[in-house]
C-alpha positions as CSV (number, residue, x, y, z in Angstrom):
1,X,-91.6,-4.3,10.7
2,X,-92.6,-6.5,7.2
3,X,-92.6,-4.8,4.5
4,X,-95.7,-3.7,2.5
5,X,-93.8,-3.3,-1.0
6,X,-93.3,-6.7,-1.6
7,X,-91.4,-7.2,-4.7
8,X,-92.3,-9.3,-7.5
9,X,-91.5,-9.4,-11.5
10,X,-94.7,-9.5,-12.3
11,X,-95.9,-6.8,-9.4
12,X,-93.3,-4.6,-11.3
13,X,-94.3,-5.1,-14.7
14,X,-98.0,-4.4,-13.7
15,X,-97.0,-1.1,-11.9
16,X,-94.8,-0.3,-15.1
17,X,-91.5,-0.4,-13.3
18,X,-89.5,-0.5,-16.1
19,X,-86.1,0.5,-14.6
20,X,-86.5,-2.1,-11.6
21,X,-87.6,-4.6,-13.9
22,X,-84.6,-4.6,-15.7
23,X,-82.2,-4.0,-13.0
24,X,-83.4,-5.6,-10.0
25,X,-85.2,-8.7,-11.0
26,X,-83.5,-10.0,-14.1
27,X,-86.0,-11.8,-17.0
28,X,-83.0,-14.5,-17.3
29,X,-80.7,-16.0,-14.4
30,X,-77.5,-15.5,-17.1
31,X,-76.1,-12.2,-17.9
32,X,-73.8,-11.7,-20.1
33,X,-70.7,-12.3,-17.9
34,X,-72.1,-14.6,-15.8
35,X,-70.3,-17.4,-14.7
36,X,-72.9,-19.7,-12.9
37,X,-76.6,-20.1,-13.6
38,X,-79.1,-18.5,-11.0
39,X,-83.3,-18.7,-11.5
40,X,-84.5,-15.5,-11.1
41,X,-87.1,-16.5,-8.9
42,X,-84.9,-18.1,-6.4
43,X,-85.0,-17.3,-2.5
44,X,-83.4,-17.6,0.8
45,X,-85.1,-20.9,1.9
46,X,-83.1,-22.0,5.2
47,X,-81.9,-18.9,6.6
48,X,-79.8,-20.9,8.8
49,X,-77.1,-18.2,8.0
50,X,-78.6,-14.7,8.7
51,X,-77.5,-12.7,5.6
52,X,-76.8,-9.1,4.9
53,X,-75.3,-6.9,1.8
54,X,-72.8,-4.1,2.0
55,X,-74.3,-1.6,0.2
56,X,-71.4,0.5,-0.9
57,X,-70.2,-2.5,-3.1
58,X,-73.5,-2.4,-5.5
59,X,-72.7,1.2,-6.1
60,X,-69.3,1.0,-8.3
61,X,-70.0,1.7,-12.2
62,X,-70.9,0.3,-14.3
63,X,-74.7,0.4,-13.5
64,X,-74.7,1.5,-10.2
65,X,-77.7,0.8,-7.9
66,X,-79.9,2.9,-5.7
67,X,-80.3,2.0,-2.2
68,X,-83.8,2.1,-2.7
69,X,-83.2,-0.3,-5.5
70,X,-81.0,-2.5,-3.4
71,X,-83.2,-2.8,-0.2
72,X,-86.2,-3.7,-2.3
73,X,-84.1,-6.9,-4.3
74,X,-82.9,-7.9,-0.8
75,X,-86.5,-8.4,0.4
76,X,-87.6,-9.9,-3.2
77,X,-84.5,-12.7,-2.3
78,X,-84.9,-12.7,1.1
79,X,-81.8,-11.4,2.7
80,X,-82.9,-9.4,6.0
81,X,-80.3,-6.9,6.2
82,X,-77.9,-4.0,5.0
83,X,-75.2,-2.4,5.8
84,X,-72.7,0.0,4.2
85,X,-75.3,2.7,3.3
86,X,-75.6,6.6,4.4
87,X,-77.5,6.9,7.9
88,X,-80.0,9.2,6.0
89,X,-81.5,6.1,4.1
90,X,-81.8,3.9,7.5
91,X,-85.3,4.9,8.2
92,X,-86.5,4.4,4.4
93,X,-84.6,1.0,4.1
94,X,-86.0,-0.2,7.9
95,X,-89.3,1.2,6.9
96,X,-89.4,-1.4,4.0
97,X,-88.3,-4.1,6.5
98,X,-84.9,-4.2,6.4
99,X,-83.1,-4.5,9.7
100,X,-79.3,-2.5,9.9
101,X,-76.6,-5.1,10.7
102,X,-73.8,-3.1,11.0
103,X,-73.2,1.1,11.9
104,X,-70.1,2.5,10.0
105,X,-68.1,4.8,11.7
106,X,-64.7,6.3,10.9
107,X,-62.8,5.2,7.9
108,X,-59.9,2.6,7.9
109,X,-56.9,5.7,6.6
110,X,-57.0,7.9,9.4
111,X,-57.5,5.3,12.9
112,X,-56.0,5.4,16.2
113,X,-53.1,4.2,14.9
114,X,-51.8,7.9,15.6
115,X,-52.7,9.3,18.5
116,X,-53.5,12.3,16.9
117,X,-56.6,11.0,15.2
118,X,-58.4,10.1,18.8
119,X,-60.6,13.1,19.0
120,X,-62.2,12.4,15.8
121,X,-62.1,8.0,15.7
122,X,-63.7,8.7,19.6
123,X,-65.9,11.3,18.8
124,X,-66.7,9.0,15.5
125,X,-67.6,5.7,17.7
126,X,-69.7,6.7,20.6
127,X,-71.8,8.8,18.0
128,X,-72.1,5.2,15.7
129,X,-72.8,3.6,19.0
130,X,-75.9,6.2,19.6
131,X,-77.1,5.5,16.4
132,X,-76.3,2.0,17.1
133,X,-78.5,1.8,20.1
134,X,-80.9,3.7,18.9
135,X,-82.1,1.5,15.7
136,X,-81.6,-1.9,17.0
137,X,-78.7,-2.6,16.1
138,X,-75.9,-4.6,17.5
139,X,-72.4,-3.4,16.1
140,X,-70.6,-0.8,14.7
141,X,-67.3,-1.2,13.0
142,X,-63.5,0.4,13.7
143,X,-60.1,0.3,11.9
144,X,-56.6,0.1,13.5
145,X,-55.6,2.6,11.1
146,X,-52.7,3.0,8.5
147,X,-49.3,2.5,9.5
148,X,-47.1,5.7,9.8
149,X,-43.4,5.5,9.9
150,X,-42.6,7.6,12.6
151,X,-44.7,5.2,15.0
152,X,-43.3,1.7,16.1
153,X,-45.8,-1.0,15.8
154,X,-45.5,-1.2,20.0
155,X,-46.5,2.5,20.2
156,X,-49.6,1.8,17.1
157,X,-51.2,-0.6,18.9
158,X,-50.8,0.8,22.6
159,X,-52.5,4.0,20.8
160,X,-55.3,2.0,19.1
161,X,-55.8,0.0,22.6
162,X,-56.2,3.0,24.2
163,X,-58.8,4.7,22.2
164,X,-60.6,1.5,22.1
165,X,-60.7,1.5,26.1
166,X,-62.2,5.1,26.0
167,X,-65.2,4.4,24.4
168,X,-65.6,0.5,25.1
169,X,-67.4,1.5,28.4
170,X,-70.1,3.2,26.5
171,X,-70.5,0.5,24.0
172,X,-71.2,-1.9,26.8
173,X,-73.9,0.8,28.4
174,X,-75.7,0.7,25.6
175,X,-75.3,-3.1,24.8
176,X,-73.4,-2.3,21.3
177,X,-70.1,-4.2,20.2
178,X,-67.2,-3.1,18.6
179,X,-65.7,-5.0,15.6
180,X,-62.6,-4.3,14.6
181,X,-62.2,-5.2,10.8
182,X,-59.2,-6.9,9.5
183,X,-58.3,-6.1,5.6
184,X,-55.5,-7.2,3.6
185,X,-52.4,-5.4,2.5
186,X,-51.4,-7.4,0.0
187,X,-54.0,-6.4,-2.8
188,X,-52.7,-2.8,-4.4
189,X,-55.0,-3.5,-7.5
190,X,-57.9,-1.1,-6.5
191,X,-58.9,1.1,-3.6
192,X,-61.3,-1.3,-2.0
193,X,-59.5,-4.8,-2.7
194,X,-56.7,-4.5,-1.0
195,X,-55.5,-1.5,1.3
196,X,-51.5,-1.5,1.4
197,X,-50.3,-0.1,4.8
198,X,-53.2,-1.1,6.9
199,X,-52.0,-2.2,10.3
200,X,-54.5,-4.2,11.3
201,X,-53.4,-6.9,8.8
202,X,-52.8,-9.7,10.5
203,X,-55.6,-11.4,12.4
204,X,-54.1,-13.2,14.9
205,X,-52.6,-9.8,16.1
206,X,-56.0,-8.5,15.4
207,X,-57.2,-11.0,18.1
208,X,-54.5,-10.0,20.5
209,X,-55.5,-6.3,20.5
210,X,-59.1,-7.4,21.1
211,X,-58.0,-9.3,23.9
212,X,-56.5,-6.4,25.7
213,X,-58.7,-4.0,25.5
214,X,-60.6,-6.6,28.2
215,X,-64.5,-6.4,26.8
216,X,-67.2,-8.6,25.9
217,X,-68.3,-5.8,23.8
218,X,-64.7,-5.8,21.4
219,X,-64.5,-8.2,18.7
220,X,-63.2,-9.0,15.3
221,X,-65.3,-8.4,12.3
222,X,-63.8,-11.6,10.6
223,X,-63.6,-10.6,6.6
224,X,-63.2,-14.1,4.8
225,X,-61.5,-12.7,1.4
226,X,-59.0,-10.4,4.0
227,X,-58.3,-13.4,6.2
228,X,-58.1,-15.6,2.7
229,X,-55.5,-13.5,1.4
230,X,-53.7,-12.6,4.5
231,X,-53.6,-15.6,6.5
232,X,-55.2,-18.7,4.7
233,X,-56.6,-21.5,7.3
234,X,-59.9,-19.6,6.9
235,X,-62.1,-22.8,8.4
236,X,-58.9,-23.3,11.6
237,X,-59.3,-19.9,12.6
238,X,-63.1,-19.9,12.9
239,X,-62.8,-22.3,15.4
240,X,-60.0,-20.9,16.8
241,X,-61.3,-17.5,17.4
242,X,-65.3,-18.1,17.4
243,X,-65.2,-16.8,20.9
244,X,-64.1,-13.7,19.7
245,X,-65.8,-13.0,16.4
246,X,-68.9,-10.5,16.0
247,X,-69.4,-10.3,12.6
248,X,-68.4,-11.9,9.2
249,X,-68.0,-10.6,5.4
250,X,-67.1,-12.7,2.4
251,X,-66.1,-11.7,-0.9
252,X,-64.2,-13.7,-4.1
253,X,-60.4,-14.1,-3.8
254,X,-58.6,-13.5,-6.1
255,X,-60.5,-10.1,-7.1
256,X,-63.0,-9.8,-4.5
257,X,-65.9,-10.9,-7.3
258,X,-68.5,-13.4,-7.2
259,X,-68.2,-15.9,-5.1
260,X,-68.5,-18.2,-7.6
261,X,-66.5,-21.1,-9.4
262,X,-63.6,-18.5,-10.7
263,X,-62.7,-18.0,-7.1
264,X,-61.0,-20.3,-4.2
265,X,-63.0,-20.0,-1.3
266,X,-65.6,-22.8,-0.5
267,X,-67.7,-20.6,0.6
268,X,-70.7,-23.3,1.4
269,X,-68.4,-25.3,3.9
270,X,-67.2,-22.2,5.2
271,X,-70.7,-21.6,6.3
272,X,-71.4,-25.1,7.5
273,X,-68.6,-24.1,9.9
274,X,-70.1,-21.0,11.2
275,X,-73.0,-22.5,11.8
276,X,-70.9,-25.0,14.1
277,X,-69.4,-22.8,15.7
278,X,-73.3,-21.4,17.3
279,X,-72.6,-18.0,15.8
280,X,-76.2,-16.6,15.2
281,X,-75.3,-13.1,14.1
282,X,-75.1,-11.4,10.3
283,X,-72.6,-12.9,7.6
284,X,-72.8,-10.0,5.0
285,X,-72.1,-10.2,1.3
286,X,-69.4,-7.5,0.4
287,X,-68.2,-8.8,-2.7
288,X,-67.8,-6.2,-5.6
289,X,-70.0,-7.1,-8.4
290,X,-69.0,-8.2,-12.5
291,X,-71.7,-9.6,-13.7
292,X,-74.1,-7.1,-15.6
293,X,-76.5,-8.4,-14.0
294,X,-75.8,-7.2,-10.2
295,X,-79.1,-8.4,-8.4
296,X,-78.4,-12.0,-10.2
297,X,-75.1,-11.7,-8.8
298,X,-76.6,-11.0,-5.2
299,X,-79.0,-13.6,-5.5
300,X,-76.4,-16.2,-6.6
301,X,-74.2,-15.3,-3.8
302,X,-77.2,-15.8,-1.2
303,X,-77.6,-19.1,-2.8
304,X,-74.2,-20.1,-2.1
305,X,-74.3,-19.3,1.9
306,X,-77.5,-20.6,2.6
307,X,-76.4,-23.8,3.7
């Protein structure tokens, strides 16, 4: 469904729109602590790469932004997608246009790590995959889990395979795939750049759980900054394991900014690759924002992957 709230600077100043004026579409493309000149105007032109925006990373303070907010600048630059908002704003942000590229589902503490937590990571999924199904969309995400010290890594991941096999089955009923997201445990500086303990840290073991739980419908949701700081040979392993990858997220390393020049990741060959590699599915922005200018932030990244 297209939108019919197109957004514009000049349709906001007309409609006296003060807050999203300032917030969302920026009268300058350098804020403060910018560190790379955007035009304000600018939009997706190629698409070749089919972008999305984790929502929960435009929400940290300073200056949070709505959802509202954040679904309406995705449209202004052109990015088709979200993800990483409450399931009570899907039908507003789809109503605007926006498609939902990936269904969250339990959190990445408490997986199937432990057995114990199978009732709830089960229970969790096959409702995500419901939702999943029922919107249009194509994936929902799931965690290994921390690490727990009285559990062998043998036992962890027979425990995560086996949850994964109980609910795989409905996944591929209702044509939904599971991606399993790797994250670093290197990074202890904040809650959300780094997540010390996680089991699921190393991705070539990520790909060897995926390929026993025997499923078309199980694959890795590749995180570029996690695989970056984890494993390195970020542009290798997307060849390597293209077969096997169902979604992608990128973010700055060190510090999981920008991704602009004060980072390491060539992020524009990077996306040449994916592209290679025939993968037609969402690459979502989940960098955590420093500018002061958020939406330029966004827009910049978008620039950057649209190869």
């Amino acid at each position: 469904m297209k939108s019919h709230l197109p957004l514009s600077r000049r349709g906001l100043i007309k409609t006296g729109a003060a807050f999203a004026a300032c917030t969302l579409l920026p009268q300058t493309g350098l804020t403060k602590k910018a560190t790379a000149k955007i035009d304000p105007e600018w939009k997706i032109t190629k698409g070749r790469i089919k972008q999305s925006v984790m929502g929960w990373c435009f929400k940290q303070d300073p200056n949070p932004i709505k959802t509202p907010d954040l679904a309406r600048a995705c449209l202004d630059i052109g990015i088709p997608a979200i993800e990483g908002i409450s399931q009570k704003d899907y039908p507003a942000v789809m109503k605007l246009g926006l498609k939902i590229s990936l269904v969250s589902s339990h959190g990445f503490k408490k997986g199937p790590f432990n057995r114990a937590n199978h009732e709830t990571v089960i229970k969790s999924l096959t409702k995500s995959i419901d939702v999943a199904s029922e919107i249009g969309c194509k994936s929902v995400i799931t965690f290994t889990g921390m690490r727990e010290t009285s559990i062998s890594d043998k036992e962890g991941e027979a425990n995560c395979i086996d949850a994964w096999k109980k609910v795989i089955r409905h996944a591929e009923k209702k044509n939904i795939t599971l991606v399993l997201e790797h994250l670093n445990s290197v990074d202890d500086s904040h809650p959300m750049k780094g997540h010390p303990g996680y089991f699921g840290d190393d991705v070539d073991h990520c790909i060897e759980m995926i390929k026993k739980v025997e499923s078309p419908n199980m694959k890795l949701l590749f995180d570029i900054y996690h695989v970056s700081i984890m494993n390195g040979d970020v542009i290798r392993r997307i060849r390597k394991y293209k077969d096997y990858i169902g979604h992608y997220h990128t973010a700055g390393n060190p510090g999981r900014g920008e991704l602009d020049q004060n980072q390491e990741i060539n992020y524009p060959a990077i996306m040449r690759e994916i592209l290679k590699t025939g993968y037609d599915l969402y690459v979502a922005q989940e960098f955590i924002p420093t500018w002061d200018d958020k939406i330029a932030a966004l827009r910049h990244a978008a620039k950057v992957c649209d190869v």
